[in-house]
GUKELUM-744373 format. One record per residue (C-alpha): residue in one letter; z, y, x. Coordinates in steps of 0.02 Angstrom, whole numbers, padded with zeros to 5 digits, always signed. Layout:
aZYX;...
END
This chain:
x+00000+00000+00000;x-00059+00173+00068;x+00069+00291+00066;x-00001+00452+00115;x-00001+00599+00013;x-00167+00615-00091;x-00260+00762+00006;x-00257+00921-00055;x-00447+00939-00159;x-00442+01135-00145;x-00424+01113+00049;x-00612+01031+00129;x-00700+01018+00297;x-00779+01165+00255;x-00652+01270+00222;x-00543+01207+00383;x-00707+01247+00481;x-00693+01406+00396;x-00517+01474+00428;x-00558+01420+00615;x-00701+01500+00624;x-00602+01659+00533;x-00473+01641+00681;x-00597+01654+00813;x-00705+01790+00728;x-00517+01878+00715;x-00464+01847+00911;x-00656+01954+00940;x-00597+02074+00836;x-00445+02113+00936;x-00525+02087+01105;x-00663+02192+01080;x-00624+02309+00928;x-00730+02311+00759;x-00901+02380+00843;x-01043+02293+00794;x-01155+02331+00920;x-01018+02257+01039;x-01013+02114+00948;x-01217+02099+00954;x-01215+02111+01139;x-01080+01998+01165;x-01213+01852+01067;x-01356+01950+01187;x-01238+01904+01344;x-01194+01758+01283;x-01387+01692+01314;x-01419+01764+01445;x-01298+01698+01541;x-01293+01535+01484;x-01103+01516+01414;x-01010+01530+01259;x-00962+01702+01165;x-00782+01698+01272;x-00844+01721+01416;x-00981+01839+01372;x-00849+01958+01297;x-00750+01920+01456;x-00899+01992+01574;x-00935+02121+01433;x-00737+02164+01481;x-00771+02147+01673;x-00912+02270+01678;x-00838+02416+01565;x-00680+02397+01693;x-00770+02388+01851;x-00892+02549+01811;x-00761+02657+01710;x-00855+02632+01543;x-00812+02595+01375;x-00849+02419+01336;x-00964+02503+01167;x-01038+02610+01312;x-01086+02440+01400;x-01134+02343+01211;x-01267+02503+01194;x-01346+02473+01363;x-01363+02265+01325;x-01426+02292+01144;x-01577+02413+01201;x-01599+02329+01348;x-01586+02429+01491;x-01403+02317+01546;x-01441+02117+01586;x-01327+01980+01615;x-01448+01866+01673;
END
């Protein structure tokens, strides 16, 4: 006899994929602030340089620190193309 709780039908893959997903999209949020175009160039950086959006946002970080920029300052330069990663 099975004695584990019947699962929860309002809770589904989906929606755990979802509130993960949420989490993450949250953590970019507060890494990189609410700009879109920073979070365009971070998915521009991201393929360029062959890794996942982490470590994108973490060169993304990297630059705007090493020149004295503002990381949206950087995300403008990537999204018109006149700043590459790879």
């Amino acid at each position: 006899m099975d004695r584990r709780p019947a699962p929860d039908p309002g809770v589904t893959v989906a929606t755990m994929k979802g509130a993960r997903m949420d989490a993450e999209v949250n953590e970019f949020v507060v890494l990189l602030g609410p700009s879109p175009v920073v979070h365009q160039a971070t998915g521009i950086v991201s393929v360029q340089i062959y890794a996942g959006l982490r470590d994108a946002a973490d060169r993304l970080i990297a630059t705007s620190t090493r020149t004295g920029r503002s990381v949206e300052s950087i995300a403008l330069d990537v999204v018109d193309g006149t700043l590459r990663f790879d």
